[in-house]
C-alpha positions as CSV (number, residue, x, y, z in Angstrom):
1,X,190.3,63.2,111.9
2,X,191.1,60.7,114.4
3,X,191.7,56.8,114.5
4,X,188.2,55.6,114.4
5,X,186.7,57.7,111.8
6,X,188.9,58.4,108.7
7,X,186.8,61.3,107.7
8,X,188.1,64.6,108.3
9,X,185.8,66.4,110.8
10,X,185.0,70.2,109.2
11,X,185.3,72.1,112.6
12,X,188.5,70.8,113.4
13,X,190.5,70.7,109.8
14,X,192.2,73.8,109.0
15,X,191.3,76.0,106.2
16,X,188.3,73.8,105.3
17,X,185.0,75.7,105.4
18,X,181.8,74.6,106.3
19,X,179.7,76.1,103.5
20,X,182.3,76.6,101.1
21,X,184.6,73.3,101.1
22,X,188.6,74.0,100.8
23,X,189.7,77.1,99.4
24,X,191.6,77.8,96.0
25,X,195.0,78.4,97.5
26,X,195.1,75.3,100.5
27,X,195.0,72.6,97.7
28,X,198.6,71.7,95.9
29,X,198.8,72.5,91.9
30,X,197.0,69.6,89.2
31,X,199.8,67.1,88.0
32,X,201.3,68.1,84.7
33,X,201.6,64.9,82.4
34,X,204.4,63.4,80.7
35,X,203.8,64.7,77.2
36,X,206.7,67.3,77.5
37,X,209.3,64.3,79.3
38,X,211.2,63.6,76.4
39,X,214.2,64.4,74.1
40,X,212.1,66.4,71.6
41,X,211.5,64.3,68.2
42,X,213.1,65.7,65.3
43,X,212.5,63.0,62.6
44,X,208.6,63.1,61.8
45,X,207.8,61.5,58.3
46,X,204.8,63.2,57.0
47,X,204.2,60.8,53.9
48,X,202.9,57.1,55.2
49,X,205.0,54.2,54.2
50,X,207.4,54.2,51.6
51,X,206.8,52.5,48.3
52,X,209.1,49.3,48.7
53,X,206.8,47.9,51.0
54,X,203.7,48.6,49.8
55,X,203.9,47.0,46.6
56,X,205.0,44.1,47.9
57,X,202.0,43.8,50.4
58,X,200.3,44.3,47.2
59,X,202.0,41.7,45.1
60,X,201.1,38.6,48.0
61,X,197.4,40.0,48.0
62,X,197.5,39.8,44.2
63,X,199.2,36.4,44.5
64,X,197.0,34.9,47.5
65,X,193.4,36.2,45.6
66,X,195.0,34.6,42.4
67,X,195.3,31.1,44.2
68,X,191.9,31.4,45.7
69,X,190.3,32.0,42.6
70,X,192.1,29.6,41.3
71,X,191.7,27.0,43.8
72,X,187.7,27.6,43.5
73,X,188.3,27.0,39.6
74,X,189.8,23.6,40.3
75,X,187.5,22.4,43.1
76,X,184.5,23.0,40.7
């Protein structure tokens, strides 16, 4: 490689081949990800929500179909 051309000339890079292209052990190890960074979680609910709120996103869905209907009752 030199200033004017960026691209790495094959005769004059070490350990890159011609025919075969850079061998396994010239190339530095794949990047682990972070899925292992952190504390390790201990408190995993395995049921969903709790009852509390879920009824009472059912009672305003109740109360706000209830006023619709309602309110189409009244405007006929």
């Amino acid at each position: 490689m030199d200033q004017t051309n960026p691209v790495p000339d094959p005769e004059r890079t070490p350990g890159l081949r011609p025919s075969v292209g850079v061998p396994p052990g010239e190339t530095p190890p794949a990047e682990d990800g972070l899925s292992e960074a952190g504390p390790q979680e201990t408190y995993n609910p395995t049921r969903g929500w709790s009852k509390g709120p879920t009824i009472i996103i059912w009672a305003f869905v109740v109360l706000f179909a209830a006023f619709c209907v309602a309110f189409a009752i009244a405007v006929l």
